[in-house]
C-alpha positions, 0 to 999 in steps of 0.5 A: 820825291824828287829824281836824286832821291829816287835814284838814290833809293834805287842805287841803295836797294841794288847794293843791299838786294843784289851785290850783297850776298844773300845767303846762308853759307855752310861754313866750318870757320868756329863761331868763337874764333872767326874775326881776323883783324887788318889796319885797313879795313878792321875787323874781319867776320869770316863766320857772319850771320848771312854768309860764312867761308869755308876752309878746304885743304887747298883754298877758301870759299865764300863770304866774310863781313867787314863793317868797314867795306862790306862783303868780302868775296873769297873766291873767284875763277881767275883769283882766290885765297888759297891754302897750302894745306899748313894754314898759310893762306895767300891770293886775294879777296874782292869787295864792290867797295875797294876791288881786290 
């Protein structure tokens, strides 16, 4: 095998073991209404099978799926979705394919 392939390989299990979340999530999102849709990345899953995103009254937490750019990651310490309580949502996402 030569070097590109192994490095390849390499870079593909970090993405899939390592920045990919892992993880089975507590979420509150309905099963039945959990996709939201956006011109630039499509269709949206906010309640997947390893992740999920919960709902509090003044922001969101966790993971959602797009097949287009992968995980969405929805909070973060110095960025985040928030809610106004009224289901007005606002701030930003970050994805390890497009940023935020």
């Amino acid at each position: 095998m030569n070097s590109r392939v192994l490095n390849d390989k390499i870079i593909l299990y970090i993405r899939l073991f390592i920045l990919s979340p892992i993880l089975i999530a507590d979420t509150n999102i309905d099963s039945n209404n959990k996709y939201t849709w956006s011109n630039n990345t499509g269709w949206i899953d906010f309640n997947p099978t390893n992740g999920g995103v919960t709902v509090f009254p003044d922001h969101l937490e966790g993971y959602a799926w797009s097949d287009n750019i992968g995980w969405l990651k929805l909070s973060g310490e110095n960025w985040g979705v928030i809610n106004d309580g009224k289901g007005n949502l606002s701030g930003y996402a970050w994805s390890y394919l497009i940023g935020y």
